[in-house]
C-alpha positions as CSV (number, residue, x, y, z in Angstrom):
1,X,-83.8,131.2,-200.6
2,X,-83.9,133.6,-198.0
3,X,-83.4,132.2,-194.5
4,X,-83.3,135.5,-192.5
5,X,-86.1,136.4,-190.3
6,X,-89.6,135.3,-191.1
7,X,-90.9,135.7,-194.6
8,X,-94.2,137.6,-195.1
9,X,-97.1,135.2,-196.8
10,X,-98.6,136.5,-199.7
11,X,-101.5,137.1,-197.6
12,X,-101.6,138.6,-194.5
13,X,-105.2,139.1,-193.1
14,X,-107.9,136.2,-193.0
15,X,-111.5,136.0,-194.4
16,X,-112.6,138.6,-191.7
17,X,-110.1,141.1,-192.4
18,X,-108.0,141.0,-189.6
19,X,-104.0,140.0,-189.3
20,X,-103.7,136.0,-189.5
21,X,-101.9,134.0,-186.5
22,X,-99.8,131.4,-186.5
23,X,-99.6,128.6,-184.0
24,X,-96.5,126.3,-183.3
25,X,-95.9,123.3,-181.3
26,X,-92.6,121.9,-180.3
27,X,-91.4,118.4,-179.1
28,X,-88.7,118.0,-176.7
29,X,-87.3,116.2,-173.9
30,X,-84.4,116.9,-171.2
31,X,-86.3,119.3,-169.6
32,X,-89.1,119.4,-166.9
33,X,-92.5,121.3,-167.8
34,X,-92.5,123.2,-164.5
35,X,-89.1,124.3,-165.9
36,X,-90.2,125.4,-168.8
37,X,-93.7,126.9,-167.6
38,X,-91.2,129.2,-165.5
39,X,-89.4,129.7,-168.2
40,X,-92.3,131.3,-170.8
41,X,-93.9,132.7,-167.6
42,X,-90.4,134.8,-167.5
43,X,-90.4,135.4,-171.1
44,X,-94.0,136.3,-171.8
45,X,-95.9,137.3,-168.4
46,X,-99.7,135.4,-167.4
47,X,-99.9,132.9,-164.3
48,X,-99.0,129.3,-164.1
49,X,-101.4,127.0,-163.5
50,X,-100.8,123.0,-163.2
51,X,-103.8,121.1,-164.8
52,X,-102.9,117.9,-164.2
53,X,-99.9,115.3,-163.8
54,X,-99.1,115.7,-167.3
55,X,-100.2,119.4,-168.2
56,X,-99.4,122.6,-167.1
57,X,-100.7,126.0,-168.7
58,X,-99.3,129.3,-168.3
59,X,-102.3,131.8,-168.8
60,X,-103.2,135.1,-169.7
61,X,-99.8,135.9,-170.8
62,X,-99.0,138.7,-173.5
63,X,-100.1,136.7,-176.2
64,X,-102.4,134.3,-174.2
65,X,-102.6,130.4,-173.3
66,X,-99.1,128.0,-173.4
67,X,-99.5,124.6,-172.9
68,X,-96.4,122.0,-171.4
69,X,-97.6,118.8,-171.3
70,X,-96.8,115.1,-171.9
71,X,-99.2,113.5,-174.0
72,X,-102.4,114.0,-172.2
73,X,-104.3,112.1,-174.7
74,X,-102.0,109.0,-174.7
75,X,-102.0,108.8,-170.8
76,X,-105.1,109.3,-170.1
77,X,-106.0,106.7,-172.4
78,X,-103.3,104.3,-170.8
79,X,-101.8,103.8,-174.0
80,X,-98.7,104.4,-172.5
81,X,-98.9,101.0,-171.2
82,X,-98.4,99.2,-174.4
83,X,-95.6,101.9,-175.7
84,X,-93.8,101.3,-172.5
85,X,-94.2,97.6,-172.8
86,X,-92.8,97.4,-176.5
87,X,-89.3,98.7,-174.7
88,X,-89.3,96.3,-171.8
89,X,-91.0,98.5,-169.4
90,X,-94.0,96.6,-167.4
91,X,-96.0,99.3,-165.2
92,X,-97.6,96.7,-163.3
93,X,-94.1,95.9,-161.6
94,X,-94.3,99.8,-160.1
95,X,-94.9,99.1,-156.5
96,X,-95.0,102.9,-155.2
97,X,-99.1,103.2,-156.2
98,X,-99.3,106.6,-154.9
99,X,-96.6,107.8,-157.1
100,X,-97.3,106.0,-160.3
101,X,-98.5,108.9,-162.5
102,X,-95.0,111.0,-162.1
103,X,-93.2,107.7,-162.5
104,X,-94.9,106.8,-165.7
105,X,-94.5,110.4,-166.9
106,X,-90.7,109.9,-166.0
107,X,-91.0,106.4,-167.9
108,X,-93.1,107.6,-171.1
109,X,-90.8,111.0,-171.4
110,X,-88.0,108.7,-172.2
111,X,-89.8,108.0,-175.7
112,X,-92.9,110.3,-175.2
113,X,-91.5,114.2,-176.1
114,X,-93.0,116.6,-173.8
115,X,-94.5,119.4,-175.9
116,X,-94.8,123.1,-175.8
117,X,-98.0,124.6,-177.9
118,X,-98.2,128.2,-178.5
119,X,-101.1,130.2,-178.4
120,X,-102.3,131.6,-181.8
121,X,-99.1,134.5,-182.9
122,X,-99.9,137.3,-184.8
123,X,-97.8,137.2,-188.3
124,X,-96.4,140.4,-187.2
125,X,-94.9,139.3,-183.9
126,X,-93.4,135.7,-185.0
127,X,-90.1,136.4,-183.8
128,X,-91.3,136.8,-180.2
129,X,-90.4,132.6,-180.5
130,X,-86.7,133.2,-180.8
131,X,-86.6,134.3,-177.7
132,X,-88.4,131.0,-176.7
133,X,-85.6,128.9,-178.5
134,X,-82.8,130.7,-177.2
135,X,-83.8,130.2,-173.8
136,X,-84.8,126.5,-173.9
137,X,-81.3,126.6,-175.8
138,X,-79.5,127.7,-172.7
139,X,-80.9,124.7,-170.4
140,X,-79.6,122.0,-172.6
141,X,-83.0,121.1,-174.6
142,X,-83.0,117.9,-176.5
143,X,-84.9,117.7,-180.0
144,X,-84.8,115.4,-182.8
145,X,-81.2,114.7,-183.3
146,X,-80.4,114.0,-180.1
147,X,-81.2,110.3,-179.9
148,X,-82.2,108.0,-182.6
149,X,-85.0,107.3,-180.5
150,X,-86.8,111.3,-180.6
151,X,-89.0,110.8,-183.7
152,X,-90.1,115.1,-182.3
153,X,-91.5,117.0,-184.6
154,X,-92.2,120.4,-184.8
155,X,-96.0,121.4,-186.2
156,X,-96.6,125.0,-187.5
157,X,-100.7,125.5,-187.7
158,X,-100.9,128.7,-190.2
159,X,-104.6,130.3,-189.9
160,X,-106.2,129.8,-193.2
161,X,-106.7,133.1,-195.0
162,X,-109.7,132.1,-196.9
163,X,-112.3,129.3,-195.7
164,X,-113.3,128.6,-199.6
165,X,-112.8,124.6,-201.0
166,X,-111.4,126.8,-203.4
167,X,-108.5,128.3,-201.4
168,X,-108.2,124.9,-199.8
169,X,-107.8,123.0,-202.8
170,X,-105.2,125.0,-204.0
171,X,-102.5,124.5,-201.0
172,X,-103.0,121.1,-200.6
173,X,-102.3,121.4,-204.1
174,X,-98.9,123.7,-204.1
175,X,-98.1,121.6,-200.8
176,X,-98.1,118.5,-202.5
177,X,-96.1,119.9,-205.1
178,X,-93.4,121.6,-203.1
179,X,-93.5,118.1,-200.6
180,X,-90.4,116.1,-202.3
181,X,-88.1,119.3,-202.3
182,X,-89.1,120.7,-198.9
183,X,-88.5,117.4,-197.5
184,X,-84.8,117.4,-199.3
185,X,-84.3,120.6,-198.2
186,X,-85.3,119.8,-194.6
187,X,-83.0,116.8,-194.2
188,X,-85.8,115.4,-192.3
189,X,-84.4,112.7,-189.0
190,X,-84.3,109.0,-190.1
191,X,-86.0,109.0,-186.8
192,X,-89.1,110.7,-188.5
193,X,-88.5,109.3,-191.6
194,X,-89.2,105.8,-190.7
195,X,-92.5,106.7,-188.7
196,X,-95.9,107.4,-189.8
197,X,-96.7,110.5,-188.7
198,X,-94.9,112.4,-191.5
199,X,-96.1,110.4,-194.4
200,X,-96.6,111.7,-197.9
201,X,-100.1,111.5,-199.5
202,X,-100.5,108.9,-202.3
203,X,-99.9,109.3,-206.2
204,X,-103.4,108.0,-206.3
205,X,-104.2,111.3,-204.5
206,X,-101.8,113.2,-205.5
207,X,-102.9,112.9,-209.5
208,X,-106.9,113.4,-208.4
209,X,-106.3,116.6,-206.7
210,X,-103.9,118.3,-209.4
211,X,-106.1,117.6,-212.4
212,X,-107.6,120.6,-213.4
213,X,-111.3,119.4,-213.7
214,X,-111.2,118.1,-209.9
215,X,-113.3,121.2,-208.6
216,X,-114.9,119.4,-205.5
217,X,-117.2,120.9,-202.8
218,X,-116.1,120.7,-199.4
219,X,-118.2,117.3,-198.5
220,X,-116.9,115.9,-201.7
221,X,-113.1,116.8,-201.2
222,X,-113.2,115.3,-197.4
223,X,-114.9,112.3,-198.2
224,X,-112.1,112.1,-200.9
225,X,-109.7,112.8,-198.5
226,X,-110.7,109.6,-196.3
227,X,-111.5,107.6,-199.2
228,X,-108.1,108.0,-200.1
229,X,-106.5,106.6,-196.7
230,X,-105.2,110.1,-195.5
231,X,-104.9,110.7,-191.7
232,X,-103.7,112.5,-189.2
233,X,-100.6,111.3,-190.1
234,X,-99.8,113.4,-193.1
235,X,-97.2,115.7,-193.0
236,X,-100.1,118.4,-194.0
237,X,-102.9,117.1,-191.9
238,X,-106.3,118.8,-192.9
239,X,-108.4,117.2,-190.7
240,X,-108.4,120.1,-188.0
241,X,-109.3,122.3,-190.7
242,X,-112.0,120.2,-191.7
243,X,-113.4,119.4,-189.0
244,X,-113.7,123.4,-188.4
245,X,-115.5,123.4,-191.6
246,X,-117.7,120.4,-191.6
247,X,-117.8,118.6,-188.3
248,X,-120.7,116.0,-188.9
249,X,-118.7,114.9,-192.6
250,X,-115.5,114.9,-191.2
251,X,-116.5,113.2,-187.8
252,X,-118.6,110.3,-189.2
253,X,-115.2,109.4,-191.1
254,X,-112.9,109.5,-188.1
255,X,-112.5,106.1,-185.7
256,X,-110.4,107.5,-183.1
257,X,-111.0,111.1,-182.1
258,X,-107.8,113.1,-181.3
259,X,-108.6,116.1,-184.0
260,X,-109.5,119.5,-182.5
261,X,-111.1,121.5,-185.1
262,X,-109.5,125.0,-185.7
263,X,-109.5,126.9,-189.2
264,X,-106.0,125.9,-189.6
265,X,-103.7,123.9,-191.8
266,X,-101.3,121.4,-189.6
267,X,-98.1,121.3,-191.0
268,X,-96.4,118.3,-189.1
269,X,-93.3,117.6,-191.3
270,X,-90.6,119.7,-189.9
271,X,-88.1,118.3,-187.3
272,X,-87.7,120.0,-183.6
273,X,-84.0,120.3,-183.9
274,X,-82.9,122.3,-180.9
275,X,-79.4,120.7,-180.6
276,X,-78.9,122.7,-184.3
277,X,-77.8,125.9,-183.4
278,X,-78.5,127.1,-186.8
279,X,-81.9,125.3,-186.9
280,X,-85.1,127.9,-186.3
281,X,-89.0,128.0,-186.3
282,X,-88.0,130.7,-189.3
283,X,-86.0,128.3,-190.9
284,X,-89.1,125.8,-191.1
285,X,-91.6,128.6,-191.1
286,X,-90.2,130.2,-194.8
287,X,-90.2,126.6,-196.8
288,X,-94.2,127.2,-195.3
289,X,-94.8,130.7,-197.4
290,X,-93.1,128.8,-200.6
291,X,-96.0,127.1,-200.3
292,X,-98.5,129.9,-199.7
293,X,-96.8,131.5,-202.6
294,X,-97.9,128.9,-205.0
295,X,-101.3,128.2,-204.0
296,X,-101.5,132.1,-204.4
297,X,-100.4,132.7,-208.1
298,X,-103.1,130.3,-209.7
299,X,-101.1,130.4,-213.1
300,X,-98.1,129.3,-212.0
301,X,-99.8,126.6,-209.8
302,X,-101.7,125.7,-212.8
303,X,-98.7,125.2,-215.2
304,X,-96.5,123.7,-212.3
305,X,-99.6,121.1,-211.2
306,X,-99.7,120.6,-215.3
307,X,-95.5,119.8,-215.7
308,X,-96.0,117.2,-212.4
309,X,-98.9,115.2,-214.0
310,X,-96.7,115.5,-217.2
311,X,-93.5,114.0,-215.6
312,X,-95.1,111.3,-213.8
313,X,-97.1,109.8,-216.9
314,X,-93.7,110.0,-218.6
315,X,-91.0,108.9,-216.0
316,X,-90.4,105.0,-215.8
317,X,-87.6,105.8,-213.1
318,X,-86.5,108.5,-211.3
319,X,-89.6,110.9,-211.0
320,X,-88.7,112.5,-207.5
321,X,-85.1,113.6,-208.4
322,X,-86.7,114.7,-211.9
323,X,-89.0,116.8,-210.0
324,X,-86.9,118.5,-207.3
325,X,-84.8,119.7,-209.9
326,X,-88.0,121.3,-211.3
327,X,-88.8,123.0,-208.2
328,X,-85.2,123.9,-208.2
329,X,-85.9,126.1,-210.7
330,X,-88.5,127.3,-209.3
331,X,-87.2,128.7,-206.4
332,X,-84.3,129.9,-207.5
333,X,-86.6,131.6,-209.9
334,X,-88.9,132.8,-206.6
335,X,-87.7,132.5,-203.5
């Protein structure tokens, strides 16, 4: 497999004929997010702006709006409070009132990652975020590896290049496919590993979606999306994308509401490894376009979707590492 530069999708424009963008979030910590709004202010032009305690935007730069922030949603919620009490932390012993935001974010950043979302890049200009990881490089960033306790992630959110249940389908379909070999592949952190926030969709799921007479419309596949316990918390999350789509179906499903809808897939399983020097956004972006490959060639997504439904009614033991070999084969075949 090619790991050099970032590979080319099979398809490049979305359903209105322009070039597709691609946005990326990254988890970190050792770092402050002034520092780092300084930092992409240098790199990329646009004015710094603080929102809030927690979140600070640089705007109107080349390629438009960064965001640095702590989790907003989980402090402004105070859910902070509990997270920090699970460690030993009580914030009710903080006596300093006045200052108890910047100490909590001080507190919560210890287990909380900061978080640095890109605006929306063109497919063209992806490399422009070298220049961001290099830099963040220099000042001593800390990502997954660098504690047991960093469970970072970092999320690539591909723009969709067709809108259609049909085009949909069919990459959650080649995604669950390639999911057991890109997550081999990955090495994904035991810290990750052993959260939620990266888990797998069910066999249950897996075996409705790749048989070949599941052709759903779009209320039907979300509501069989919930009805089969997915989440947020799947390492491909459609519920942005969804929520784009179909906001009343997809919103009477959700308790909590922490989705913005964007026509998007969230990709969530890739680690944030900055402490890799030979880790890279291309590295995790090109296992992506494997993906996109598949759910593009509907043969070869129909005859691979066929040999996994094949191998699982027929394995007692051992399905997985009988199926990454497969896809083995298969890339060494594509990639």
């Amino acid at each position: 497999m090619n790991h050099s530069g970032y590979l080319k999708p099979p398809q490049l424009q979305n359903s209105a004929g322009e070039e597709r963008t691609v946005g990326y979030e990254f988890e970190f910590t050792g770092i402050e997010i002034e520092q780092v709004a300084q930092l992409v202010n240098n790199l990329y032009g646009g004015k710094i702006e603080k929102i809030s305690t927690y979140e600070i935007e640089v705007q109107e730069s080349e390629f438009g709006t960064f965001k640095m922030e702590l989790d907003a949603q989980l402090l402004r919620d105070k859910k902070y409070e509990k997270i920090l009490k699970s460690v030993g932390i009580d914030v009710d012993d903080i006596k300093d009132k006045g200052g108890k935001e910047r100490k909590l974010m001080e507190m919560a950043a210890t287990i909380v990652p900061y978080e640095i979302v890109t605006p929306p890049i063109p497919l063209s200009k992806m490399d422009v975020l070298d220049r961001l990881v290099d830099k963040l490089r220099e000042k001593k960033i800390k990502g997954t590896g660098s504690s047991i306790l960093y469970a970072f992630g970092m999320h690539i959110n591909p723009e969709v290049p067709d809108v259609r249940v049909e085009s949909i389908l069919n990459h959650t379909r080649a995604y669950v496919l390639m999911d057991p070999w890109i997550r081999r592949e990955a090495d994904i952190n035991m810290s990750r590993r052993i959260t939620p926030f990266i888990d797998p969709y069910s066999e249950k799921y897996v075996k409705l979606i790749l048989n070949p007479e599941y052709t759903p419309d779009l209320k039907t596949m979300i509501k069989d999306y919930f009805d089969h316990d997915n989440s947020r918390n799947r390492s491909l999350d459609l519920l942005p994308l969804f929520m784009h789509l179909d906001e009343r179906t997809t919103s009477s499903m959700i308790d909590e509401e922490l989705t913005s809808a964007r026509p998007t897939y969230h990709y969530r399983l890739p680690d944030c490894s900055f402490e890799k020097k030979e880790w890279s956004p291309a590295l995790e972006w090109n296992r992506w376009v494997l993906v996109e490959r598949i759910a593009d060639d509907e043969e070869q997504l129909a005859q691979l979707s066929h040999k996994w439904l094949e191998l699982s009614d027929n394995s007692m033991i051992g399905f997985e590492s009988k199926w990454i070999k497969k896809v083995d084969d298969w890339v060494n075949s594509n990639g």
